[in-house]
N, C-alpha and C positions, 0 to 999 in steps of 0.2 A: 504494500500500500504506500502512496507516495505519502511525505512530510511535508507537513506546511511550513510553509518559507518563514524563517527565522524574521522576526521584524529587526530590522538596521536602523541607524541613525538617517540614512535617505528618506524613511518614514516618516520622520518630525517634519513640520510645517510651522511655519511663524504667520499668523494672521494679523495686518495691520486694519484698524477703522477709528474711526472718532463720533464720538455723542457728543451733544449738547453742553453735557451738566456730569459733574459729580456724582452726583444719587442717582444719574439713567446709569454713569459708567461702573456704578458698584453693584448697579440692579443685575447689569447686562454678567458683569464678571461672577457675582455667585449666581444665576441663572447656569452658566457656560461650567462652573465649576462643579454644581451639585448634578448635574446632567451626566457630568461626565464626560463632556464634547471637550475639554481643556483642562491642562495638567498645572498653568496658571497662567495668570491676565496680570499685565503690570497695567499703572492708570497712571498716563505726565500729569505733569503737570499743564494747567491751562495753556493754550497758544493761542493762534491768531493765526487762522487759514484764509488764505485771499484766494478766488477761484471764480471761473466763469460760469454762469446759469443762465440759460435762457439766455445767450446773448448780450448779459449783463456783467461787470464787474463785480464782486460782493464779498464782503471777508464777516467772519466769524470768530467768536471764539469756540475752538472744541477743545475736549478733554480726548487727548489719543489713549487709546488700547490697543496692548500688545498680548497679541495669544500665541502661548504656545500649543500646539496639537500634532495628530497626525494624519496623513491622506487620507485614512481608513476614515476620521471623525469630520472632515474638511467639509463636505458636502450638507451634513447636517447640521455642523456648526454654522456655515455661512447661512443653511433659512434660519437658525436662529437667531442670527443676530437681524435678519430681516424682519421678523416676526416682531420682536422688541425693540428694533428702532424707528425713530419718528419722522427720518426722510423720507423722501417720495424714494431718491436713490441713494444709500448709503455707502459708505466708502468701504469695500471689502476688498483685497489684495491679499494673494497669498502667495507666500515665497517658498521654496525647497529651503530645509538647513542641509548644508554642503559637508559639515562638519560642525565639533565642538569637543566638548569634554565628555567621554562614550557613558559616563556615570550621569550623566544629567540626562540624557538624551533616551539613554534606557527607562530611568524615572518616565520622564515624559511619556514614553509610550507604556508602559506600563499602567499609568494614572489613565489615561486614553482607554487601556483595553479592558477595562472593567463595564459591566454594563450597563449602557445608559437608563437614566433614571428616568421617569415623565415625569 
């Protein structure tokens, strides 16, 4: 019978998006965390996104979030974060991790492959 493939660190994914507010970006991170879809969410500090909408110039402040996950959770995580945020279109970008420290990164998927919660 064949094995299933060992999960590797090419598995981790780093999800970048930004909210509003604080309390959306704490909502959104223990949502992502008690789920299961994310091993953790860092929250910046506030900034100042300047971007084009409709033709328009327009800047904001958001609070960025940073997720870590894995491709297996990536799919589910990003309608989650759709689900709970308040754009029309929300900022979701997801990167490959290339590498890191193989202890953190097993964590990561580890925390990832437990079963998601509703």
């Amino acid at each position: 019978m064949p094995h299933a493939a060992q999960p590797s660190e090419s598995d981790v994914v780093v999800v970048f998006t930004n909210v509003p507010d604080p309390t959306l970006g704490k909502h959104v991170a223990h949502v992502l965390l008690e789920k299961g879809l994310a091993a953790c969410v860092n929250l910046g500090a506030p900034m100042l996104s300047m971007y084009r909408w409709r033709g328009e110039i327009a800047g904001d402040e958001e609070i960025p979030l940073i997720i870590k996950s894995t491709r297996d959770r990536q799919a589910a995580l990003c309608d989650e974060i759709i689900r709970l945020h308040p754009y029309e279109v929300p900022e979701i970008v997801v990167l490959p991790v290339q590498g890191g420290l193989p202890a953190y990164l097993q964590w990561v998927i580890a925390e990832t492959r437990k079963p998601i919660h509703e």
